[in-house]
C-alpha positions in Angstrom: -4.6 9.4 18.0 -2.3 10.9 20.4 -4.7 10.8 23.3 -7.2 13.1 24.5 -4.6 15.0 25.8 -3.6 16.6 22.7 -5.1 20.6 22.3 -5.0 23.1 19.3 -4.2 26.3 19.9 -4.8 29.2 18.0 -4.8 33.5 18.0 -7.4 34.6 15.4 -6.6 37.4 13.1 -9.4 38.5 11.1 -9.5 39.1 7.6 -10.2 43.2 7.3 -6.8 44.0 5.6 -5.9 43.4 1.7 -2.5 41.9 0.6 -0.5 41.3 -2.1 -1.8 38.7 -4.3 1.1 35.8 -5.8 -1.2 34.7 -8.7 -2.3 37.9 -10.3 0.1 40.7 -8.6 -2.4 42.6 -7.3 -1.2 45.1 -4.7 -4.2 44.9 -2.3 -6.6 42.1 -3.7 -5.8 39.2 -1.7 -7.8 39.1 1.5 -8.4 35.7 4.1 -8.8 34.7 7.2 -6.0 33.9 9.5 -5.3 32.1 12.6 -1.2 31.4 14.2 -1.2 28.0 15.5 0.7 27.2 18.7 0.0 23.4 18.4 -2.5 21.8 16.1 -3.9 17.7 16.7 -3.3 16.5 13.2 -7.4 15.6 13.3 -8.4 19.3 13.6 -6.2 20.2 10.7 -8.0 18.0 8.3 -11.1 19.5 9.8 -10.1 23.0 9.3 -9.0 22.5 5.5 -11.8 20.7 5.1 -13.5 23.9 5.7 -11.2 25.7 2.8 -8.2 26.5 5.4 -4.3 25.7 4.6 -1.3 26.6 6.5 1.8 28.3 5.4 4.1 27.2 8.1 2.2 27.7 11.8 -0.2 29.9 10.2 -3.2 28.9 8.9 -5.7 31.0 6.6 -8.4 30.7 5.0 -9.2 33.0 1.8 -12.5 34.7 1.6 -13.5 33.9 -1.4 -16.4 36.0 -2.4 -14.0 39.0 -1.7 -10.1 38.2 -3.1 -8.8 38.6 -6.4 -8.0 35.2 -7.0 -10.7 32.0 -5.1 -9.1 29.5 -4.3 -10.8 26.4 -3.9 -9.8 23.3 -2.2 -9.1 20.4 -4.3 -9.0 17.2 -3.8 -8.0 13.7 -5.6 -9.4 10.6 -5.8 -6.3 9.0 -5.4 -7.4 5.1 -5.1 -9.4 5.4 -8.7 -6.6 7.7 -10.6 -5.6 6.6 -13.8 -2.8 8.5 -15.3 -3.5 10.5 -18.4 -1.3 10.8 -21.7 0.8 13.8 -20.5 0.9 12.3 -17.2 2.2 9.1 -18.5 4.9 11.4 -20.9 6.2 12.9 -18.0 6.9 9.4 -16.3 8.5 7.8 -19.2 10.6 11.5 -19.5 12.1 10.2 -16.3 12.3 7.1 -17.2 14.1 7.7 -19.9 16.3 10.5 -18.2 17.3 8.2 -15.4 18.1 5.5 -17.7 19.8 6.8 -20.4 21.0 10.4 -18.9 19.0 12.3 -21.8 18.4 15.8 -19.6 15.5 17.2 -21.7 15.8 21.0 -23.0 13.1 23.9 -22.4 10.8 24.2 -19.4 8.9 22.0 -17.8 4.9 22.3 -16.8 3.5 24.4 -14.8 4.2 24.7 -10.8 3.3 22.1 -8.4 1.7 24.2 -5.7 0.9 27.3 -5.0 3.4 29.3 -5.9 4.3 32.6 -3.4 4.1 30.6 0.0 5.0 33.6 2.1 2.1 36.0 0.7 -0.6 34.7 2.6 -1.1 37.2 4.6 0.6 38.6 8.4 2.8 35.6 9.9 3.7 36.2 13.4 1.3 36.2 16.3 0.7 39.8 17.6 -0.1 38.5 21.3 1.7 35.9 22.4 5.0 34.3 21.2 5.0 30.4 21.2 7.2 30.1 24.1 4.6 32.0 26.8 2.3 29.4 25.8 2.6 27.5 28.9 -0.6 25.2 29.2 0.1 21.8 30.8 -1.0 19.6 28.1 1.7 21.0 25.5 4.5 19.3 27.7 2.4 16.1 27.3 2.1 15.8 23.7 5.7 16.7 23.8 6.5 13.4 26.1 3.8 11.7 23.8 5.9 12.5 21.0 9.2 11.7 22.4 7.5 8.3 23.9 7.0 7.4 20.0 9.0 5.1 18.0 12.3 7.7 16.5 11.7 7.4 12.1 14.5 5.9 11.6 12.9 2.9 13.4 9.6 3.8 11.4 10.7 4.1 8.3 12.9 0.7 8.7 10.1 -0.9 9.8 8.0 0.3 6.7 10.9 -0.9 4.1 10.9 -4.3 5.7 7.4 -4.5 5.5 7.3 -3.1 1.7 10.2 -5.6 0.4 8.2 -9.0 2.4 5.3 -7.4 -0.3 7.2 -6.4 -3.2 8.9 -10.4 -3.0 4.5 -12.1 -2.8 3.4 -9.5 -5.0 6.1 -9.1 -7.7 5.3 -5.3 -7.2 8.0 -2.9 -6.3 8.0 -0.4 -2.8 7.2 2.7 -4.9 7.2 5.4 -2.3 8.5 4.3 0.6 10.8 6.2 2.4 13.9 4.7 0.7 12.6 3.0 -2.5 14.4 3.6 -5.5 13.1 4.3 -8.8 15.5 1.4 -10.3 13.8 -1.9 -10.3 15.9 -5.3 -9.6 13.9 -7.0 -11.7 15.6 -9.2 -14.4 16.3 -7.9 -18.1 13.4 -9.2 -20.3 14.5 -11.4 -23.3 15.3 -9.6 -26.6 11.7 -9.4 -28.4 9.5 -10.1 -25.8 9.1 -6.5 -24.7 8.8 -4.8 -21.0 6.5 -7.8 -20.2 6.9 -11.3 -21.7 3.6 -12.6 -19.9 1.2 -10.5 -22.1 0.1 -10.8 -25.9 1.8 -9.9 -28.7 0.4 -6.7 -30.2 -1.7 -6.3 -32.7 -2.3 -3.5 -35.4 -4.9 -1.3 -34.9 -6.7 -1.5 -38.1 -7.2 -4.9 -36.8 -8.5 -4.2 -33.5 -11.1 -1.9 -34.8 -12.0 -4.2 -37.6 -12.8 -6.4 -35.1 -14.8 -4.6 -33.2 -17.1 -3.2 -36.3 -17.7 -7.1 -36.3 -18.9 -7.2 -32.8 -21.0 -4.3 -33.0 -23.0 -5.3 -36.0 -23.2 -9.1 -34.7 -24.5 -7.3 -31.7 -27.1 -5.1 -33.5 -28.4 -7.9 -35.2 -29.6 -9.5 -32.2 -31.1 -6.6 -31.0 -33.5 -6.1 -34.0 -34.3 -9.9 -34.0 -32.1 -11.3 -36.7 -31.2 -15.1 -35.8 -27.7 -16.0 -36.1 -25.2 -17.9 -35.0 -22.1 -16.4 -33.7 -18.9 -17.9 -33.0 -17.5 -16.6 -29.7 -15.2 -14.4 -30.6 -11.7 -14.5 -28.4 -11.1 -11.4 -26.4 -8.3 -8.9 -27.9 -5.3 -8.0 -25.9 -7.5 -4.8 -25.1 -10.0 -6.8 -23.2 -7.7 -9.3 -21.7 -5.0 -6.7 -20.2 -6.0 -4.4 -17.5 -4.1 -0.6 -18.4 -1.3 0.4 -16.6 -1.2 1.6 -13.1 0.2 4.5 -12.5 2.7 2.2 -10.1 3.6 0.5 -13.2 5.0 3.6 -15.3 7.1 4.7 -11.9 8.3 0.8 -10.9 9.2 0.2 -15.3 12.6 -1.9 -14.7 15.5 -0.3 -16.3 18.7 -1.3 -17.0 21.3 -2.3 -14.9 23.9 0.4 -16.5 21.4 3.2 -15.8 23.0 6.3 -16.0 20.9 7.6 -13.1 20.0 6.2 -9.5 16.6 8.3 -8.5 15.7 7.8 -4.7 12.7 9.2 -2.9 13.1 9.6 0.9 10.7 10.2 3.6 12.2 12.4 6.6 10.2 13.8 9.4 10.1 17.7 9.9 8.1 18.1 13.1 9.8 17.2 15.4 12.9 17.4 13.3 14.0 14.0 12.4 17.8 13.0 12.4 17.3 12.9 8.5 16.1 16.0 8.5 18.6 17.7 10.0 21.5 15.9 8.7 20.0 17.2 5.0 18.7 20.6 6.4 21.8 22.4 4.8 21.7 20.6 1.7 17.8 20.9 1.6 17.9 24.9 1.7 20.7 25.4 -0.8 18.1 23.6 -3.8 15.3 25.9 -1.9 17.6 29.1 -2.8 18.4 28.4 -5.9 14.6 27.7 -6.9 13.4 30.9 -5.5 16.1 32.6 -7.5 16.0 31.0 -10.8 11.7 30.6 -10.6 10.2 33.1 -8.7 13.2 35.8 -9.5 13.8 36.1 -5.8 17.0 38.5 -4.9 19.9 36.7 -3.2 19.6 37.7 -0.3 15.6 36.8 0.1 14.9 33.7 0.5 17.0 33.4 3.7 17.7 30.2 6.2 15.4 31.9 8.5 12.7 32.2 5.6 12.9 28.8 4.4 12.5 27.4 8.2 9.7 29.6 8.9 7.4 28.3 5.7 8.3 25.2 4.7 9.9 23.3 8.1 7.9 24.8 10.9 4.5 23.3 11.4 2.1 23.4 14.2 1.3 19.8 13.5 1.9 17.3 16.1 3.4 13.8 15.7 0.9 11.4 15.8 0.8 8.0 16.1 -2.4 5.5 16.1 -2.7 1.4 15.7 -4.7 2.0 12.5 -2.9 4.6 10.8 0.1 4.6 8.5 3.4 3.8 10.3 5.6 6.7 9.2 3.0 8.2 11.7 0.7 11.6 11.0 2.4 15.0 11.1 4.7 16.9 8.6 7.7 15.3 6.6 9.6 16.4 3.7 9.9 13.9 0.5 13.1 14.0 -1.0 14.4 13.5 -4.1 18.3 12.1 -4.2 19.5 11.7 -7.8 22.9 10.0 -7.5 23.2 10.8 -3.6 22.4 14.6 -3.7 18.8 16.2 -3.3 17.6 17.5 -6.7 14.1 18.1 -5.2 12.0 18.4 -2.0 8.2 18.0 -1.7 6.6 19.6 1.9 3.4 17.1 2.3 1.1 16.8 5.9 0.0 13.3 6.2 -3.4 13.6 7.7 -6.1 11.2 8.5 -7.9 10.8 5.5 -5.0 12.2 2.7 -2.0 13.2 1.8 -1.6 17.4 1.7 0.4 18.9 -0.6 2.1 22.1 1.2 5.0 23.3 -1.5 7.4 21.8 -3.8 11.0 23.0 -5.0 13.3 21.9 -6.8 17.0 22.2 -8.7 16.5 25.0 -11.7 19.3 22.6 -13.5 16.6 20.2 -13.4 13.6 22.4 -14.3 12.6 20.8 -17.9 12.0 17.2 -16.1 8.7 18.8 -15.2 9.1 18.0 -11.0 5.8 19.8 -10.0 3.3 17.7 -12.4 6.5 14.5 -11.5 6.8 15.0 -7.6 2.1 15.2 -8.0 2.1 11.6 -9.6 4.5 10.3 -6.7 2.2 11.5 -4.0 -0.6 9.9 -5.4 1.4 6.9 -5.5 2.4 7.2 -1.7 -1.4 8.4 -0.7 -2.2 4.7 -2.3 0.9 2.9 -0.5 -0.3 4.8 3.0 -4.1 3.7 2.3 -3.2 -0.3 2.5 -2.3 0.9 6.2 -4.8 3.2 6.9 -8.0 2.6 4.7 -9.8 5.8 5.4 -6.5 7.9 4.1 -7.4 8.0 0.7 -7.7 11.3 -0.7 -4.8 13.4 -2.5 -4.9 17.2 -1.5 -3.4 19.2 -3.7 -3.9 22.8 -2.5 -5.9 24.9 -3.9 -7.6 25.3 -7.0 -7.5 29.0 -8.6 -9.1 28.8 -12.4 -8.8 32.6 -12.8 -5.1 31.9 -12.9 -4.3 29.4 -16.0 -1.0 28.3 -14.4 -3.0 26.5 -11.8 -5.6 25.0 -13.7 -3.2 21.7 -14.4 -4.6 20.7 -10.8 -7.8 19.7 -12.5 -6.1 17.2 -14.6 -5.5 14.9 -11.7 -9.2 13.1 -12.1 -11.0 12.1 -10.5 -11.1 15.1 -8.3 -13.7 17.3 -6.4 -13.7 20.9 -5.2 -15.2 22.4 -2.1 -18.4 24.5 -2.0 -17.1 27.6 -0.3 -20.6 27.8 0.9 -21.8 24.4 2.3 -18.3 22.8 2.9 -19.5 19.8 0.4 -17.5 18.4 -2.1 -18.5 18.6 -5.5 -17.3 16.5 -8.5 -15.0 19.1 -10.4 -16.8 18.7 -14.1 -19.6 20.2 -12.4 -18.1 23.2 -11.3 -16.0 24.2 -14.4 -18.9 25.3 -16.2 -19.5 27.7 -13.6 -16.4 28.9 -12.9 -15.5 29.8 -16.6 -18.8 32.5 -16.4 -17.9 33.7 -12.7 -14.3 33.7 -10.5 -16.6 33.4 -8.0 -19.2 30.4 -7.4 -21.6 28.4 -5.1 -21.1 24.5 -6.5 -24.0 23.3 -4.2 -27.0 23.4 -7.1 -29.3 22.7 -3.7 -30.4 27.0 -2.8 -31.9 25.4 0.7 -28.5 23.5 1.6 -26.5 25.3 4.2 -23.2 25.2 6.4 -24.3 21.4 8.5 -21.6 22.1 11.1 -22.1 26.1 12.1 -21.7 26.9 15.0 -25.2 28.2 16.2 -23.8 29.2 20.2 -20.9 30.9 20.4 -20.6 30.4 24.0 -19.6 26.9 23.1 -16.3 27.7 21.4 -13.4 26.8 23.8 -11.2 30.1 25.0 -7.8 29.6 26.8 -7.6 31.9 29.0 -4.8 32.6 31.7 -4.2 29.2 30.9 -7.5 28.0 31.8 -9.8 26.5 29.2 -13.3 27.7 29.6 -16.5 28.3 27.1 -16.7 31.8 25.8 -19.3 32.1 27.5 -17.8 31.7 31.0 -14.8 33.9 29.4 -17.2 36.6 28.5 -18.5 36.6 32.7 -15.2 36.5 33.6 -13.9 39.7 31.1 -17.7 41.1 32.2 -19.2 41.7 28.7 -16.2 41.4 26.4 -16.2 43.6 23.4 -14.6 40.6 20.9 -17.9 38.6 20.8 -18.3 39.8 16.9 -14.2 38.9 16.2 -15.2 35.4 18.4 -18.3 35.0 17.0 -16.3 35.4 13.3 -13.9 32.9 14.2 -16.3 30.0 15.4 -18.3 30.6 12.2 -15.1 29.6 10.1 -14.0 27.1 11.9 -17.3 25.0 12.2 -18.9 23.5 15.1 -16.4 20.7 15.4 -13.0 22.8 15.5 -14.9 25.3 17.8 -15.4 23.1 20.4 -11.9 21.6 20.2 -9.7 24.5 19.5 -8.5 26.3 22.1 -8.6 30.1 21.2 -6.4 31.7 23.1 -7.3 35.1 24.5 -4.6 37.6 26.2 
């Protein structure tokens, strides 16, 4: 993507220590894995969470599951063959109907989008090496790789060009592009004729199920042998009309007197884009007020500094490559402008094959519009617009899966979806796994007992070591440090990380 001059770099923390879990409260139950990235290639962060990692800013941990309070398991959505369900499809007409006719619902909305403490994953800062002594020659050429790219601006310009040329052949509207708006151009329809004149008139159900009684016993006649002739019978509206996409609820034309204007915008975070900064003030005011008004933060808590750290730093790269999506791969920020000010900010990593979902936070004015499940249905809507550029990125990632804690069981609603063996590092369809999640917190999904990890890493003198800014195998490392005594900690590492991140990652060693 970038070249093969792009390197990941990581300091491995180990996983000995308990902290505080955000799910259940407990003082000392949450335990993972963790690992501060320096830089991190786009490629071996869908690897790594893959492998049941996720980052929280530049650091990356992985929970152990058999151990913490609350396993998490990595979910993932089917994005390409998601159909929306009935609350699903409530919650888009709800802002439908909110941005139309300025009806602000009262009461709470659903439950949170991701997870919901971002900052309690464990310790955050390196405790060898700051950033800056990092000073390995191919880190100042992804940097002129990056700046050698084309700015967003450019990008996302490019993209809304390319999105109206298809809206105007396909009579579809740009859903999620980095400017489309949520009101349609699209003419009124004629009084009567309903959202869509081209399709059938309705028809009472009574009808429709007399009908198909009809067909059913016409049906089992033939099948026991009973010669008749039947009329063809002309297909019902049911037959005829395919249901609606989920693009269809979001594009549904409204009025030209809406009271609303809804806009969704795609800004780049890393490497800051001009967007991004321009809105970085605005952005963290609706970040306080969420962690106040949800999470019952104190004022002075989540800070400017706080808010940078989590949700705007990333280790992840920009990348760019002929076959990909042309917003690029890396970290953005979706935002949310209702009536020119941002209501609501989703944190996603667009990565090879999906769209991760790191946080979402929104406007506690605006909390009974139920963002989290809203700002979920958009995504999947965007994963779909990115896969018509890039057909291998089309999976949704929503974070993880924690079915101890009943707030974040609404994930599983977004079908089809799959969860990750925290064994074998398969994905397993997530109806399978319920079953055995509701008799144990803790669970194998792989029903194959002779089915192991495919991609360990069987010599650990493979895994890549920086050094004194030399890359080298551990094993040439361990020579070099004559019989290092952090083979078991190394050792620990490439066994997490798999084979394939092992022999990319660069683990740095003091």
């Amino acid at each position: 993507m970038a070249g093969n001059k792009s390197y990941t770099i990581v300091e491995y923390f180990g996983g000995d220590d308990g902290y505080r879990c955000g799910y259940c409260k407990n003082e000392k139950g949450n335990f993972s894995h963790g690992m501060w990235s320096h830089t991190m290639t786009v490629q071996d962060y869908q690897d790594l969470i893959d492998r049941g990692w996720r980052r929280s800013g530049k650091y990356v941990y992985k929970p152990i599951m058999n151990k913490t309070c609350c396993p998490q398991y990595t979910i993932r959505c089917h994005a390409l063959k998601f159909q929306p369900s009935k609350s699903h499809k409530k919650i888009l007409k709800k802002m439908s109907k909110f941005v139309s006719k300025g009806e602000l619902p009262t009461g709470q909305g659903d439950g949170e989008p991701m997870e919901s403490v971002c900052e309690e994953a464990g310790p955050h800062e390196p405790s060898k090496v700051c950033p800056a002594e990092v000073k390995y020659p191919a880190v100042t050429d992804i940097q002129k790789e990056v700046a050698e790219c084309p700015a967003i601006t450019e990008v996302q310009k490019e993209v809304g060009d390319a999105a109206s040329t298809a809206s105007e052949t396909s009579g579809k509207d740009p859903v999620s592009v980095p400017d489309g708006r949520t009101t349609a151009t699209a003419p009124k329809p004629a009084a009567g004729m309903g959202a869509d004149p081209g399709r059938p008139p309705c028809r009472k159900a009574k009808d429709l199920r007399k009908e198909r009684r009809l067909q059913k016993e016409q049906m089992r006649q033939h099948g026991d042998g009973v010669s008749s002739v039947v009329s063809p019978t002309p297909p019902s509206p049911t037959q005829t009309n395919q249901p609606k996409t989920l693009e269809d609820f979001i594009n549904e034309s409204l009025p030209d007197n809406s009271s609303h204007c809804l806009e969704v915008r795609l800004v780049r975070s890393n490497p800051p884009s001009p967007q991004f900064r321009a809105s970085f003030d605005a952005s963290y005011q609706v970040y306080k007020l969420y962690q106040m008004a949800i999470h019952k933060d104190p004022p002075d808590k989540p800070s400017e500094s706080q808010f940078r750290r989590f949700l705007c730093d990333s280790p992840l790269e920009a990348e760019y490559s002929p076959d990909g999506p042309e917003v690029g791969y890396g970290s953005f920020h979706q935002q949310y402008w209702l009536d020119g000010r941002i209501v609501a900010v989703g944190v996603i990593d667009i990565l090879p094959t999906c769209v991760s979902s790191v946080y979402l936070y929104y406007h506690p004015d605006f909390a009974s519009m139920s963002l989290g499940s809203y700002s979920a249905l958009r995504e999947i809507a965007f994963t779909r617009q990115l896969q018509k550029q890039s057909p291998k990125l089309s999976y949704y990632y929503l974070g993880f899966y924690i079915h101890s804690c009943p707030k974040m069981r609404y994930k599983g609603q977004y079908r089809p979806s799959d969860l990750l063996c925290p064994e074998t590092y398969v994905w397993i369809p997530i109806e399978r796994c319920l079953p055995q999640l509701e008799n144990s917190r803790y669970a194998r999904f792989n029903q194959d007992p002779d089915a192991g990890d495919a991609r360990v890493l069987k010599d650990v003198g493979r895994a890549l070591v920086l050094y004194r800014r030399a890359v080298m195998p551990y094993a040439a490392y361990s020579r070099k440090r004559k019989g290092s005594s952090d083979e078991t900690e190394v050792q620990q590492y490439a066994g997490l990380v798999g084979q394939d991140c092992a022999e990319r990652i660069l683990l740095y060693r003091s």
